[in-house]
Short mmCIF file of the C-alpha atoms (twelve columns), coordinates in Angstrom:
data_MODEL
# 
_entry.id   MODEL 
# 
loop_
_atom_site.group_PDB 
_atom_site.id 
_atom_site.type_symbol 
_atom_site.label_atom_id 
_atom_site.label_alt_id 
_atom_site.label_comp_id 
_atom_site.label_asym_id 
_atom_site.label_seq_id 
_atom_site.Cartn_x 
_atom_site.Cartn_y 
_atom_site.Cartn_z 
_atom_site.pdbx_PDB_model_num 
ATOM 1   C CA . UNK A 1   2.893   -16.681 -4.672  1 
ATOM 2   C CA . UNK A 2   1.665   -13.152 -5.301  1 
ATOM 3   C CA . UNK A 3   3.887   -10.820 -6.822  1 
ATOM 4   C CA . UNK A 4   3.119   -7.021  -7.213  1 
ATOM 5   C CA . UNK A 5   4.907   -5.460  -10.527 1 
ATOM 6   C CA . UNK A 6   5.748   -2.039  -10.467 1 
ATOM 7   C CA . UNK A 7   2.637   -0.829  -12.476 1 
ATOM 8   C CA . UNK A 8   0.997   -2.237  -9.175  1 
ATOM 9   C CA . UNK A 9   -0.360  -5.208  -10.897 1 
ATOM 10  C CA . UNK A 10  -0.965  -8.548  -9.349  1 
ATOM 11  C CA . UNK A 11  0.500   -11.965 -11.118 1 
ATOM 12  C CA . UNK A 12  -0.365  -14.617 -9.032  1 
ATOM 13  C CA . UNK A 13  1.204   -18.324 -9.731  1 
ATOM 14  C CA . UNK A 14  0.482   -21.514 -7.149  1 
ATOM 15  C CA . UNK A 15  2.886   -24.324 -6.936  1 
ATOM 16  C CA . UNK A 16  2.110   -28.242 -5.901  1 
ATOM 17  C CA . UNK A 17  5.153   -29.837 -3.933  1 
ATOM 18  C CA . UNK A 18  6.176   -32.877 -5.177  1 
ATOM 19  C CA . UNK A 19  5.761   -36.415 -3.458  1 
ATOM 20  C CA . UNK A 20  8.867   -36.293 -2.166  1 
ATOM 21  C CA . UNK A 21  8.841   -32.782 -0.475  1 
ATOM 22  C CA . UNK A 22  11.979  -31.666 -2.209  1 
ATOM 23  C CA . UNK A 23  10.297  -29.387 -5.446  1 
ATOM 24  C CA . UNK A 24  7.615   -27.917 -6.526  1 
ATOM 25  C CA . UNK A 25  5.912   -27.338 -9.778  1 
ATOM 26  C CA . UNK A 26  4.594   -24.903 -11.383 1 
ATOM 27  C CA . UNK A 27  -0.181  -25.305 -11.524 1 
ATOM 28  C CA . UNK A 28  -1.158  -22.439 -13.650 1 
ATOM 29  C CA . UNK A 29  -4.711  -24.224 -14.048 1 
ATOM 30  C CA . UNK A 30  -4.591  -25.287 -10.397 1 
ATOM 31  C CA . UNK A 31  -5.158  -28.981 -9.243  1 
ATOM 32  C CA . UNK A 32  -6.062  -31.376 -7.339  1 
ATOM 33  C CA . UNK A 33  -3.401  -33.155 -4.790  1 
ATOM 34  C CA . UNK A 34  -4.488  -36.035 -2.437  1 
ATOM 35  C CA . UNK A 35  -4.851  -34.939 1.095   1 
ATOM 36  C CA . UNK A 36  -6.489  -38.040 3.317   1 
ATOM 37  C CA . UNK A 37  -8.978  -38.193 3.944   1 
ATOM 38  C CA . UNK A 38  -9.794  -36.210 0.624   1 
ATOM 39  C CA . UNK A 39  -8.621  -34.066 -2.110  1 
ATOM 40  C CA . UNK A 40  -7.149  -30.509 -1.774  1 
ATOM 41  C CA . UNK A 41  -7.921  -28.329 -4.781  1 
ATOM 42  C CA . UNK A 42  -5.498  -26.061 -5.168  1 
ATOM 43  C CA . UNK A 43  -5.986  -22.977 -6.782  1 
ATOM 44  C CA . UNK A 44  -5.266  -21.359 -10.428 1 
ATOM 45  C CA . UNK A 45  -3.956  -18.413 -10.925 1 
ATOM 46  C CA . UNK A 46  -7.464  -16.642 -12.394 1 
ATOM 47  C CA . UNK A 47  -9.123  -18.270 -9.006  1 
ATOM 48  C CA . UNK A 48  -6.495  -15.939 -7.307  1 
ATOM 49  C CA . UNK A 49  -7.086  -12.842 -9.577  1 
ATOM 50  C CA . UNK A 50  -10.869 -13.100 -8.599  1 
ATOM 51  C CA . UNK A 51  -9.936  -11.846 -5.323  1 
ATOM 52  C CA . UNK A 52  -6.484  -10.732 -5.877  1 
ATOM 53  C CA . UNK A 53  -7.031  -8.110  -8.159  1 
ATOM 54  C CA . UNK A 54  -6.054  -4.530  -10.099 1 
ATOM 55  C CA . UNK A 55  -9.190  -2.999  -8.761  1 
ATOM 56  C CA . UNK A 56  -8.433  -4.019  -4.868  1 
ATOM 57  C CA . UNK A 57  -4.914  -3.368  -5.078  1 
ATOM 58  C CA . UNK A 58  -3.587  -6.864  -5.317  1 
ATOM 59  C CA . UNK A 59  -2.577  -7.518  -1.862  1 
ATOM 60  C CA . UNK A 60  -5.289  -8.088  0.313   1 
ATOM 61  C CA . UNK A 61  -5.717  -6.947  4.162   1 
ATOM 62  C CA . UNK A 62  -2.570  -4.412  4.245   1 
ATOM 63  C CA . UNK A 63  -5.042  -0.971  4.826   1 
ATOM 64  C CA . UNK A 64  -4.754  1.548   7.951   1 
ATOM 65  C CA . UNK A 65  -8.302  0.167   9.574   1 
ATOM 66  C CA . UNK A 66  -7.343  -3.582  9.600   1 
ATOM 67  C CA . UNK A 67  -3.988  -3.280  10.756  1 
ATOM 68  C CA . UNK A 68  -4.472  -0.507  13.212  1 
ATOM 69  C CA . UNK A 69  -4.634  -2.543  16.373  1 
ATOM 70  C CA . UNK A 70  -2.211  -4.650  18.936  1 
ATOM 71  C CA . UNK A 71  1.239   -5.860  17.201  1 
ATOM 72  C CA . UNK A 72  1.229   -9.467  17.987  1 
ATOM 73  C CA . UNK A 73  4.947   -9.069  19.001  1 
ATOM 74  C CA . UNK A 74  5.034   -6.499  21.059  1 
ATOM 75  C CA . UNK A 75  2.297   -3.943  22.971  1 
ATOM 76  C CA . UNK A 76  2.696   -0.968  20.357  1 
ATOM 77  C CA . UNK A 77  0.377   -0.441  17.854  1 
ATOM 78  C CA . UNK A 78  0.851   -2.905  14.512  1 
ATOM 79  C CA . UNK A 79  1.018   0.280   12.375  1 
ATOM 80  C CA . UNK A 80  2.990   2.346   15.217  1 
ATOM 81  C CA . UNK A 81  5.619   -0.871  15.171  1 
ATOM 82  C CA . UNK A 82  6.188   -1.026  11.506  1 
ATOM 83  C CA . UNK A 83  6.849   2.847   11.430  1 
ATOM 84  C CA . UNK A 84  9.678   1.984   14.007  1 
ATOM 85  C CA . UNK A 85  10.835  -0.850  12.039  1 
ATOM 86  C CA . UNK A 86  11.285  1.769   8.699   1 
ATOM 87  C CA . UNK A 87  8.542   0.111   6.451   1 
ATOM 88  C CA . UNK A 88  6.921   3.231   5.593   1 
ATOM 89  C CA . UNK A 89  8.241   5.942   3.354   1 
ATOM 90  C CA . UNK A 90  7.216   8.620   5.809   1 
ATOM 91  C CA . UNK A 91  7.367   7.681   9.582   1 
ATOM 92  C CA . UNK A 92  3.678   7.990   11.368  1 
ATOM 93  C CA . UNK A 93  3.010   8.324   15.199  1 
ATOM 94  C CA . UNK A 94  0.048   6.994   17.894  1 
ATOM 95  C CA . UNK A 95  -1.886  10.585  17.732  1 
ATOM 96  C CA . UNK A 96  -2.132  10.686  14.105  1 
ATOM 97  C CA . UNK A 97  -3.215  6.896   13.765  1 
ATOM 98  C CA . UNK A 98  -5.584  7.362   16.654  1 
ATOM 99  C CA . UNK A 99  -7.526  9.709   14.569  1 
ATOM 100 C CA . UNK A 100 -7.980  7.311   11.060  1 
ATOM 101 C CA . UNK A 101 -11.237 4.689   10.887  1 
ATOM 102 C CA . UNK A 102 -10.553 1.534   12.860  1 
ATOM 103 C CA . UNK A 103 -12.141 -1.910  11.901  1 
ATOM 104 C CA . UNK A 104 -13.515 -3.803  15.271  1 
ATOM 105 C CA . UNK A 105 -12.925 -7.930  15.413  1 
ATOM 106 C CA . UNK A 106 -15.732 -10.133 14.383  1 
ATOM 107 C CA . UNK A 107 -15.764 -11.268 18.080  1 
ATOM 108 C CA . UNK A 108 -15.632 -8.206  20.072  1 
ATOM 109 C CA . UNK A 109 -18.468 -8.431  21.890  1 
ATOM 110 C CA . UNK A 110 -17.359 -4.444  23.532  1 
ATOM 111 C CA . UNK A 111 -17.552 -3.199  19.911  1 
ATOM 112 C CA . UNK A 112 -21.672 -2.009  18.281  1 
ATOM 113 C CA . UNK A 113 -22.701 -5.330  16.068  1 
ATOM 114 C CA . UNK A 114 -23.235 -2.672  12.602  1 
ATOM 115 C CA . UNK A 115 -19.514 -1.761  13.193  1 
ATOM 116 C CA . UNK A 116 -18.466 -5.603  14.144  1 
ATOM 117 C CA . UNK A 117 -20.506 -6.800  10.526  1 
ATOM 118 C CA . UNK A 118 -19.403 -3.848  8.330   1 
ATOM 119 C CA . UNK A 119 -15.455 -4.548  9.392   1 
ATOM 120 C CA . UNK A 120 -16.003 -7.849  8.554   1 
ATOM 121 C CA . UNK A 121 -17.654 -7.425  4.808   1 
ATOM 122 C CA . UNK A 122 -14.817 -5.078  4.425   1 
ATOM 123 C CA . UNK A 123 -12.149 -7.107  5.734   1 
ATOM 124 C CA . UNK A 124 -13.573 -10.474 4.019   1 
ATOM 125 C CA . UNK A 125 -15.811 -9.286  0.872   1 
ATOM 126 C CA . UNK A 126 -15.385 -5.977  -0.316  1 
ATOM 127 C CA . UNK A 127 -12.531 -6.789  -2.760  1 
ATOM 128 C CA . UNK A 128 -15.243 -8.086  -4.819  1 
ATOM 129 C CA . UNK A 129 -17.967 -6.508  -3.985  1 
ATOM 130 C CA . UNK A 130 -17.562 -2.947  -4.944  1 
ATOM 131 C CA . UNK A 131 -17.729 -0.475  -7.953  1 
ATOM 132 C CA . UNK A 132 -16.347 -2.410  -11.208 1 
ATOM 133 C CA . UNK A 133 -16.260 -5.699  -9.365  1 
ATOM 134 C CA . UNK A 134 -18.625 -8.571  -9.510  1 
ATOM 135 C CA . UNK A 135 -21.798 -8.655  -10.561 1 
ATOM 136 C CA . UNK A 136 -23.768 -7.554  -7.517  1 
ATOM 137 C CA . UNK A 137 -26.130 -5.076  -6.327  1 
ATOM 138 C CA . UNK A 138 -23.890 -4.234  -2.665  1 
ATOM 139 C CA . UNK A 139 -20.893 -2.027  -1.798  1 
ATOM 140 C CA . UNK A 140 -19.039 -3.862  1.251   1 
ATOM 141 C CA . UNK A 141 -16.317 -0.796  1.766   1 
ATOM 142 C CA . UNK A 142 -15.975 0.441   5.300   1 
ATOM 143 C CA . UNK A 143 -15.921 4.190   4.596   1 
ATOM 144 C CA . UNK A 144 -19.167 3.780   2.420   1 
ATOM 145 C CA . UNK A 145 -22.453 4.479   4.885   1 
ATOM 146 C CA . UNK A 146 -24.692 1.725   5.321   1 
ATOM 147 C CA . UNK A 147 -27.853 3.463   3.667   1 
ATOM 148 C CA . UNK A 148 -25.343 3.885   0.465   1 
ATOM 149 C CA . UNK A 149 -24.068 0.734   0.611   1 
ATOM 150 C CA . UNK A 150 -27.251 -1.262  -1.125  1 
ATOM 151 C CA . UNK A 151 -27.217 -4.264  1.117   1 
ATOM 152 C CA . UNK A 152 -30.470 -4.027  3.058   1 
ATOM 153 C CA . UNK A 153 -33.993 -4.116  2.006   1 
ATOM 154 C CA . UNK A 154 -32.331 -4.885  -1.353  1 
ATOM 155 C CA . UNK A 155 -33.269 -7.669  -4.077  1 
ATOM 156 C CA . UNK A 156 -30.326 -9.488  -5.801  1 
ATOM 157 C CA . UNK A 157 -29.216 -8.992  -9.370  1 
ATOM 158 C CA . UNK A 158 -29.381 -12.587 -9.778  1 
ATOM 159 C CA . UNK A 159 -29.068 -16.195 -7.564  1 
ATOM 160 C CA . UNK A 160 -31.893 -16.007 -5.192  1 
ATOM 161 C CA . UNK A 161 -31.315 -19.391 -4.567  1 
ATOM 162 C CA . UNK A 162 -35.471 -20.258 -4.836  1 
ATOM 163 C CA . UNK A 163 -35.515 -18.522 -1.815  1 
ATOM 164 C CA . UNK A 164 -39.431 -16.585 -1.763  1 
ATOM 165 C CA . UNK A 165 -38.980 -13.052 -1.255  1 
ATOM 166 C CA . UNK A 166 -34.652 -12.995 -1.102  1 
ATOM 167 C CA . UNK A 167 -33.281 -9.860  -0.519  1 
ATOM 168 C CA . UNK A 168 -29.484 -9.336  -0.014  1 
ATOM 169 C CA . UNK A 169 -30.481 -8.825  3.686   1 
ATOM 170 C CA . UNK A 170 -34.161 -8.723  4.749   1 
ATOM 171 C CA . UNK A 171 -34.350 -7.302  8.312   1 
ATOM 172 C CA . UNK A 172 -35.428 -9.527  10.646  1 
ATOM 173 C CA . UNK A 173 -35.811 -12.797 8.761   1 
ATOM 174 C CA . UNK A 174 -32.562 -14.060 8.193   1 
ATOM 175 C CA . UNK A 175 -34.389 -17.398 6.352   1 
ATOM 176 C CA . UNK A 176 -35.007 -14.198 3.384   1 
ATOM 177 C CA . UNK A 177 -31.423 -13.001 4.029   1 
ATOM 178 C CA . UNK A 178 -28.522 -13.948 0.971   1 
ATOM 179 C CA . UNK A 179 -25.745 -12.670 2.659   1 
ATOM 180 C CA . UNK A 180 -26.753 -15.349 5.917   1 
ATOM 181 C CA . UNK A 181 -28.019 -17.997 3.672   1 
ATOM 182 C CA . UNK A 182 -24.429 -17.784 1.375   1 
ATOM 183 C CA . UNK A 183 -22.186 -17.476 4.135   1 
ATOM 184 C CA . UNK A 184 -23.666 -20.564 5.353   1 
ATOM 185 C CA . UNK A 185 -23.830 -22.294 2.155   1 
ATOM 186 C CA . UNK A 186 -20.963 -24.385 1.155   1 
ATOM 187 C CA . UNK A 187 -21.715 -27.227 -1.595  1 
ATOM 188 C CA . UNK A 188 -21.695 -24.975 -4.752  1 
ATOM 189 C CA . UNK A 189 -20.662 -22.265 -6.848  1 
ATOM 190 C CA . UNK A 190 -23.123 -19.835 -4.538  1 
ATOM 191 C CA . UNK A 191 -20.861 -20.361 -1.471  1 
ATOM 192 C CA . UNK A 192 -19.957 -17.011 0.015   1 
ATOM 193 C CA . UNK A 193 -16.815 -16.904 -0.573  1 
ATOM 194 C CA . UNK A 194 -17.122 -18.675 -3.613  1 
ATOM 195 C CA . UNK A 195 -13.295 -19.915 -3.759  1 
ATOM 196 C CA . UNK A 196 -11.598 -22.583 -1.584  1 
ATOM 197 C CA . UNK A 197 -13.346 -22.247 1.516   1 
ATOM 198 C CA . UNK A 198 -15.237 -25.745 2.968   1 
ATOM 199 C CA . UNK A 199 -16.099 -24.424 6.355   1 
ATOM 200 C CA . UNK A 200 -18.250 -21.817 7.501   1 
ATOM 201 C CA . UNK A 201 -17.195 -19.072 9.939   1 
ATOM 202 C CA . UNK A 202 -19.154 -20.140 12.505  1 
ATOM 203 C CA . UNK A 203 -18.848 -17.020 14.644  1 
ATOM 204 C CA . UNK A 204 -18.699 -14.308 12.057  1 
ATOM 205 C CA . UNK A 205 -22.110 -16.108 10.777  1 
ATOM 206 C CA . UNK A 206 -23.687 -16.126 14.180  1 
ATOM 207 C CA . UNK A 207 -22.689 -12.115 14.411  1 
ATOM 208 C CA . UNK A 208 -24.573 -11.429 10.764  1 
ATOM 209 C CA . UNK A 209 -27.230 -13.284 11.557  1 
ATOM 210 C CA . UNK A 210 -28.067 -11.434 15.135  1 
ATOM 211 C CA . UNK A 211 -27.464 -8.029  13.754  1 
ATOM 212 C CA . UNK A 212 -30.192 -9.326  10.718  1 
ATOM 213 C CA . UNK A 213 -32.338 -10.041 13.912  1 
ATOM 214 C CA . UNK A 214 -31.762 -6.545  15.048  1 
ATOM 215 C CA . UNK A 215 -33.070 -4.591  12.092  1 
ATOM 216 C CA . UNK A 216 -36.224 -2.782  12.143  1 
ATOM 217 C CA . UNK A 217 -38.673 -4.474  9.593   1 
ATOM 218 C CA . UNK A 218 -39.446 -0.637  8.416   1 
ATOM 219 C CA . UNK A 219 -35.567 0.073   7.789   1 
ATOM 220 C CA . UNK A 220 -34.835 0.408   4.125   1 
ATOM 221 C CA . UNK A 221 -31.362 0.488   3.261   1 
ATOM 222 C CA . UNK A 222 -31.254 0.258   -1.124  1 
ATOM 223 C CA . UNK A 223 -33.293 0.610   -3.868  1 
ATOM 224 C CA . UNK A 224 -34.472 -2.513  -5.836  1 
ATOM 225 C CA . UNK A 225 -31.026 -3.472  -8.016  1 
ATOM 226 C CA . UNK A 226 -31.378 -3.721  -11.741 1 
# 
């Protein structure tokens, strides 16, 4: 359960449902709950503030660009239909959406690959990886250029994972590539993401690693981070 207070800050709590289904209680240090043919961890609440937090407004995904497609209940717009349905203070229209930055879907084969991976690290990573957030050399925000964003031709701050040469992506050779080798990574602390996730996106992988594939070897994207 995420609640926003009114100072806009996040307090996240998680809850395990007892065996009989009828209440739950309260896991402020998370746990672990028996889920055959395995074990479920379920999150604290700091493993939801590492995500969840001040500096990416608390509530994740609710932006113009990711909602600003196809309602799935009816064929307006998503941000055209909640205008109707009164959720904004100040009602907005299909002419003045049409003109605001758009994210494209991981699989949309129609949209360029650089626009189908930077929606994606926005959509998926840049609540962390930004200004003031973790410690890492990149910026994953959409409205940040990609020769500003430090992400290619860049080495990482720390956690090359003995990999010869790592750069955050190396064009070309996505063997030398962190952001392909930790999205596809999931055994440790280095998984990309790092919290509660034990399968890898499969598709949004496969998109990364093509548009890797599609770099110029001579394109130089960051300075060396520090």
């Amino acid at each position: 359960m995420l609640v926003l207070e009114r100072a806009g800050r996040p307090t996240a709590s998680t809850y395990v449902w007892d065996a009989d289904q009828n209440d739950a209680r309260l896991a402020t240090q998370g746990a672990l709950v028996d889920l055959p043919p395995g074990k479920w961890r379920v999150p604290s609440a700091d493993d939801c503030r590492a995500c969840h937090s001040p500096l990416a407004g608390g509530v994740l995904g609710l932006s113009t660009r990711q909602l600003d497609r196809a309602a799935p209940s009816s064929a307006a717009n998503q941000l055209v239909d909640w205008s109707h349905r009164g959720l904004f203070t100040r009602p907005v229209d299909a002419d003045s959406i049409a003109k605001l930055p758009r994210l494209a879907a991981v699989t949309d084969e129609h949209a360029p690959l650089q626009l189908r991976v930077k929606s994606y690290l926005d959509a998926n990573c840049a609540q962390c990886h930004r200004p003031g957030g973790v410690r890492a050399a990149y910026d994953a925000r959409f409205d940040m250029p990609m020769d500003l964003q430090r992400l290619v031709n860049t080495r990482p701050v720390a956690a090359d994972l003995g990999v010869a040469g790592a750069l955050l992506v190396a064009p070309g050779d996505r063997a030398r590539s962190l952001l392909y080798q930790r999205m596809a990574r999931r055994r440790d602390v280095f998984n990309m993401p790092p919290v509660d996730s034990r399968v890898v996106d499969r598709e949004a992988l496969e998109v990364v690693g093509r548009w890797i594939d599609s770099l110029p070897t001579s394109d130089v994207g960051g300075e060396p981070a520090h």
